[in-house]
C-alpha positions as CSV (number, residue, x, y, z in Angstrom):
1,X,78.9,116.7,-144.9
2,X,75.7,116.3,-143.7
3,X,73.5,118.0,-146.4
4,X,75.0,115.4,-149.1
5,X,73.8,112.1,-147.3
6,X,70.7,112.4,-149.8
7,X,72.1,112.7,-152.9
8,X,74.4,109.7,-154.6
9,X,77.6,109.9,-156.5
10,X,76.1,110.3,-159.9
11,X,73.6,113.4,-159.0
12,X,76.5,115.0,-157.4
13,X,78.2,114.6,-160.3
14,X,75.5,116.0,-162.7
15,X,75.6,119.1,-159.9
16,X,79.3,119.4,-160.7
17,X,79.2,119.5,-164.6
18,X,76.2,122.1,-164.5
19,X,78.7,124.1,-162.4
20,X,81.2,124.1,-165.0
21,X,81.6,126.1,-168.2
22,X,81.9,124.3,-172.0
23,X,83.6,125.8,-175.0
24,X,81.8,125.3,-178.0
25,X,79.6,123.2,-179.5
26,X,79.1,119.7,-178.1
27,X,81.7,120.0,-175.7
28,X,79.0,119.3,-172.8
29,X,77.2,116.3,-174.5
30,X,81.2,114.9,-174.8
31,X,81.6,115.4,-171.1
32,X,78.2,113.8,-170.2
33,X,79.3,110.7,-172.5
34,X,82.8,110.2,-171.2
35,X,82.6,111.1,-167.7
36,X,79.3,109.9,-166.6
37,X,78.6,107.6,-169.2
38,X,75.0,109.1,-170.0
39,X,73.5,109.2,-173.0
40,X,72.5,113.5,-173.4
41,X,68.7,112.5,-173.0
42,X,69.2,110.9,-169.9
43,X,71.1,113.3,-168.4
44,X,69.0,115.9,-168.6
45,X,65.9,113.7,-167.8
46,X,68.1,112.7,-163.9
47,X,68.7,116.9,-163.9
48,X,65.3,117.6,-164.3
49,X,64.4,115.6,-161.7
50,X,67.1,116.5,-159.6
51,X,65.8,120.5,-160.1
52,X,62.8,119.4,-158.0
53,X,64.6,117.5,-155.4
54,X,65.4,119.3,-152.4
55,X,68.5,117.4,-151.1
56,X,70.2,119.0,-154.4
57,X,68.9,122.4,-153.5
58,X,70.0,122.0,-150.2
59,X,73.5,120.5,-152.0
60,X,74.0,123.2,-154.1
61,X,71.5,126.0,-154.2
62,X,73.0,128.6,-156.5
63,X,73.3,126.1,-159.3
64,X,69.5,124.3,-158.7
65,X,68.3,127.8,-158.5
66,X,69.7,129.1,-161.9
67,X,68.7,125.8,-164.0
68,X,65.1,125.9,-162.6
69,X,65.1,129.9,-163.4
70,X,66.4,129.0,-166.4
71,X,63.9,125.9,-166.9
72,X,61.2,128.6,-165.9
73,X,61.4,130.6,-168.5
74,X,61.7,128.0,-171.1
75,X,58.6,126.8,-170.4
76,X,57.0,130.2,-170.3
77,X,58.2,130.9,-174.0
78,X,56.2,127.8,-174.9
């Protein structure tokens, strides 16, 4: 695929678990741990990066767009 020459395994990867759905309380951070081996801070540091790269908008534009709506309005609360 051509859009995913950019990106490497591991932001693909980080795309992937934001695209799925967690069950309760630190099921996520578990999933980050054991399947990417990534402490929780560093995860979320690569996926805020990757929210401002556009090889993983063009990857995967419905989830990019929701974090950095999401993201958005965070910051707009502060």
């Amino acid at each position: 695929m051509e859009q995913e020459e950019g990106l490497g395994a591991r932001e693909r990867d980080i795309l992937a678990l934001e695209r799925r759905g967690f069950s309760g309380p630190g099921a996520k951070e578990r999933a980050i741990r054991e399947e990417l081996d990534l402490s929780p801070v560093r995860y979320y540091q690569l996926l805020n990066a990757l929210l401002d790269d556009a090889r993983a908008l063009a990857h995967d534009p419905v989830t990019v767009n929701r974090l950095r709506r999401v993201r958005d309005a965070r910051r707009a609360e502060r």
